[in-house]
N, C-alpha and C positions, 0 to 999 in steps of 0.2 A: 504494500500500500504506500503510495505518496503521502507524504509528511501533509496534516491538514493545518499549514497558518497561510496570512497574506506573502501573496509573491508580488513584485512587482518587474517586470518586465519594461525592457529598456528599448527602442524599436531603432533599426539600422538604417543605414541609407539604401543597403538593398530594396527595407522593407518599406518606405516610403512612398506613399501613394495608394497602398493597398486601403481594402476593405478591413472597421476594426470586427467584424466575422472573421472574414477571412484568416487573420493574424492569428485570432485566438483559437483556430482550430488546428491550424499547424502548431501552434507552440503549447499546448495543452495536449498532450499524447495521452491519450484513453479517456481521455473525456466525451460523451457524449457530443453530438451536434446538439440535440434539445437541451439537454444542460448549459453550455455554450451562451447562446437564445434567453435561457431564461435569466442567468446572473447577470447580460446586460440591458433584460426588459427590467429587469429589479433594481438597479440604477450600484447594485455589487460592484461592477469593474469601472472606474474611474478615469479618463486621462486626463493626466494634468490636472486633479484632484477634481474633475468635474464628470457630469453626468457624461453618456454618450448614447448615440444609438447604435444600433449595428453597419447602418451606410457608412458612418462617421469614417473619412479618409483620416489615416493616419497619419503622421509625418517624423523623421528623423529627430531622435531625441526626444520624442516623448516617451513619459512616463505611465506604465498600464499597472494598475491595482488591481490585480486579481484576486478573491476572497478565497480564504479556508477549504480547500477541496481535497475531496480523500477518493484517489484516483486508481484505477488497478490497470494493467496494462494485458493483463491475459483477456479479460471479457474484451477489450477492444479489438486485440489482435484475433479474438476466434468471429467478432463480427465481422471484422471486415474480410475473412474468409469465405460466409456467407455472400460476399459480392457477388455476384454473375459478371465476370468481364463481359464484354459489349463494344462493339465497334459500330460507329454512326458513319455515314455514307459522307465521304469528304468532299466539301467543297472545293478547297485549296491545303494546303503542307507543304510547307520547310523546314528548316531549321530553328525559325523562330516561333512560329504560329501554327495553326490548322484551324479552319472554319469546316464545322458539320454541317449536314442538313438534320434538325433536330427533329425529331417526330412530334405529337401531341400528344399527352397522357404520363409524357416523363419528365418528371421535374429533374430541374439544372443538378441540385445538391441534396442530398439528407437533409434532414431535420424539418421540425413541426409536422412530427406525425408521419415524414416520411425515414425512411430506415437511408434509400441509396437514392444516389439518383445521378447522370449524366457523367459528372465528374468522377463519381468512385466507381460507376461501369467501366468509363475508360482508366481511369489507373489501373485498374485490376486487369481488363487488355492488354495494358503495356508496361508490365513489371517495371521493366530497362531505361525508363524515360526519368529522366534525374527530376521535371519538374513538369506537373501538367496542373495549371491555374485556369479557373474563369477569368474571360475579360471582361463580361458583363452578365445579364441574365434574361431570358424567356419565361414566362409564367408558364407551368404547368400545361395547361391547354393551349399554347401556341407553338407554333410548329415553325421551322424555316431557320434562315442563318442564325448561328452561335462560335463565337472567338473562343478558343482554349491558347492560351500562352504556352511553349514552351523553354523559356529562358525569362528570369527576371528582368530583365533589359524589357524586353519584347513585352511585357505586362505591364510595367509599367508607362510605358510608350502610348500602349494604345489605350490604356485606361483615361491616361493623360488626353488623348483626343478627346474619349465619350465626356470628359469631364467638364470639359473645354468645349465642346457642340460643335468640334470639327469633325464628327463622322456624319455621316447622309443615311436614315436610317427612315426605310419606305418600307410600310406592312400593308396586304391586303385584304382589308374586311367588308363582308357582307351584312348589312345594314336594311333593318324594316325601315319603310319607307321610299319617298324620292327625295333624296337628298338637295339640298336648294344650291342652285349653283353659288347664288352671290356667297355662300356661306362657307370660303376659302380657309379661313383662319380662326381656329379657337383658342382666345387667351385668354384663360382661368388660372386662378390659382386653386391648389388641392392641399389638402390637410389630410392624413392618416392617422385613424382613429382605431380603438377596439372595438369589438362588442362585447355584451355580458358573458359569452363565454369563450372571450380572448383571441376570435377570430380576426385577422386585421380588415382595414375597410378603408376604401377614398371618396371622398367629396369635395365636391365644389365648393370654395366657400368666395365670402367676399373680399375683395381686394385690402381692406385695412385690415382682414383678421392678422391677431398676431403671428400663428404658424402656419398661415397658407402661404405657400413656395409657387412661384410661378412656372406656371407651365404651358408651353407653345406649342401647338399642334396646326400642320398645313395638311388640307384636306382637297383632293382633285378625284371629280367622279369620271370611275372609268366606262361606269352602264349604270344601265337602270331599265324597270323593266317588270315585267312579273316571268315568273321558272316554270320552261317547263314541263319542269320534272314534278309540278306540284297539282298536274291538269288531275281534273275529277276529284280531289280536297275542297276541303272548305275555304283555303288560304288559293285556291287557283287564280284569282284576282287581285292577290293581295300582289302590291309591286314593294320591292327590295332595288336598292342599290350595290354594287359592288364599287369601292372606296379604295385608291393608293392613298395612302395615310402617312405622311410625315413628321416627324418627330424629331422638334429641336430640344428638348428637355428631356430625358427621363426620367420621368418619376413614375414610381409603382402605380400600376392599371389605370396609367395616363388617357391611353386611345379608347380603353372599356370607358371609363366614365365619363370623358368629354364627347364622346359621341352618345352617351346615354343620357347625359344633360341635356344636350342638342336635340332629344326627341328621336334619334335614331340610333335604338341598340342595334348593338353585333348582335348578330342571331347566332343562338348556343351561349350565349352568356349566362352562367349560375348565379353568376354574382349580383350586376346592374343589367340583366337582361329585361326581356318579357317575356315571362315562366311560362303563358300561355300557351304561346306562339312556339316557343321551343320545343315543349312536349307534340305539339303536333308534328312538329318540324321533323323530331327524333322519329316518329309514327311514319313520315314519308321518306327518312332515310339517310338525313344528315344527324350524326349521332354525336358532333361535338362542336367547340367555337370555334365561329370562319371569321377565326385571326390567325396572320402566316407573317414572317419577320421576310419578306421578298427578296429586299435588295440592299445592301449593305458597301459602301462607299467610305475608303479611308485612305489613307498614305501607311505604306510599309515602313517598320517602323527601325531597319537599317538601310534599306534599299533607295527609300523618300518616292517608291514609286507608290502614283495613285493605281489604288485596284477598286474595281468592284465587283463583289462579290452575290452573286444568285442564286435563289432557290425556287425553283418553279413550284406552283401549288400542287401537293400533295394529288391524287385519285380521287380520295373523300371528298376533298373540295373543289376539285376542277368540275365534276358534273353538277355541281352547284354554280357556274360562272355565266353560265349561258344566259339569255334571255329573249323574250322574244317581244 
């Protein structure tokens, strides 16, 4: 068993810029991912003697207060035994980087409730690999381009971009509704919240609240139309937009909620959908949310060449694209 007092953890230049998750789950060996999670929703790990959340970028020289943990390193190691290696369908790989085409229904990482997910499929893949990091993140139900780093440099390089709103980050969603042309640009701010039993949540709130962050979403309709795939249903008349969706912010279920504010959900949305409409939806054969991370546009981050990077829409949703 690891000794149970405070530690405190000193963060390098290597580790500068990362995620403070990320940090503490490399440097916390057998500790849970939910554990991880909960000592810094519980306000337990400090830096620089102050609260933090888990997005919180970290920076060279600070100082992390980790609380009293009593750690075994056998149950971690027979968990992550339990991993299924997994190799995802690659976009691009070199030496620095690899973008997937991510499926939907696999979350990025462990934790809250999940055991594995994305990242410790492919570690376990590829034993030999000295370093395999997120660069950023897909929710669960979205499918399409995903960065894994392979070299600190390369991680934080491109982190440094998303951080910075110099990547081009275009998703394609299917949207109840006719989407209104003039309606190009949605600038909201969104606040994350719990609920009663600790699920997270986004909202729109108003420009002088104190914790809404602003966030910028360009919207360009690529159809419109009724599906179909939906002829002799009750929704056969019902017309849907299909959406390349823009994203100069990211903030968590950015594109879910500001098009749900806007009056037109993603269709398959659990979250800020229309439950109604979904369940029919499931009934006629689309069985999840038509959100896809498309097209992805950055600079490499030894080379300085621009790439852009593609993922055409999965099966599930291409027969969904059509309209008539």
């Amino acid at each position: 068993m690891a000794s149970a007092e405070v530690r405190h953890l000193r963060v390098d230049e290597e580790s500068a810029g990362q995620r403070l998750d990320n940090f503490l789950i490399r440097e916390l060996k057998g500790a849970p991912k939910t554990l991880v999670y909960r000592i810094i929703r519980s306000g337990e790990v400090r830096v620089n003697k102050g609260r933090a959340s888990a997005e919180t970028r970290i920076q060279a020289g600070d100082d992390i207060r980790v609380p009293p943990l009593r750690l075994s390193e056998k149950p971690q190691e027979k968990a992550e035994q339990t991993v299924p290696g997994r190799e995802f369908p690659v976009l691009f790989e070199d030496g620095w980087f690899l973008a997937i085409d991510k499926p939907a229904g696999v979350a990025v990482h462990g934790g809250s409730g999940v055991s594995f997910g994305v990242i410790e499929q492919l570690r376990r893949a590829r034993p030999q690999a000295p370093l395999l990091e997120l660069v950023h993140r897909l929710d669960r139900e979205t499918s399409g381009v995903l960065l894994v780093a392979k070299k600190k440099s390369a991680l934080k390089s491109l982190q440094n971009q998303f951080r910075e709103r110099e990547t081009a980050k275009t998703y394609l969603a299917l949207v109840k509704g006719a989407w209104p042309q003039r309606l190009k640009v949605i600038d909201l701010p969104l606040h994350k919240y719990l609920l009663a039993d600790g699920e997270r949540r986004v909202k729109v709130v108003p420009a002088d609240h104190p914790d809404g962050q602003r966030s910028l979403t360009l919207v360009k309709v690529r159809a419109s139309g009724v599906l179909p795939g939906l002829a002799g249903t009750p929704d056969a008349a019902t017309v849907f937009s299909l959406l390349e969706v823009t994203i100069k912010t990211g903030r968590t279920h950015q594109i879910r909620v500001h098009l749900s504010h806007s009056g037109h959900p993603i269709v398959g949305d659990d979250k800020y959908g229309d439950f109604d409409l979904n369940r029919r939806m499931q009934r006629a054969g689309l069985k999840r949310m038509f959100l896809h991370a498309w097209r992805l546009g950055l600079v490499h981050p030894t080379t300085l060449e621009m790439l852009e990077l593609k993922s055409e829409l999965p099966s599930e949703l291409s027969a969904w694209s059509e309209f008539t």
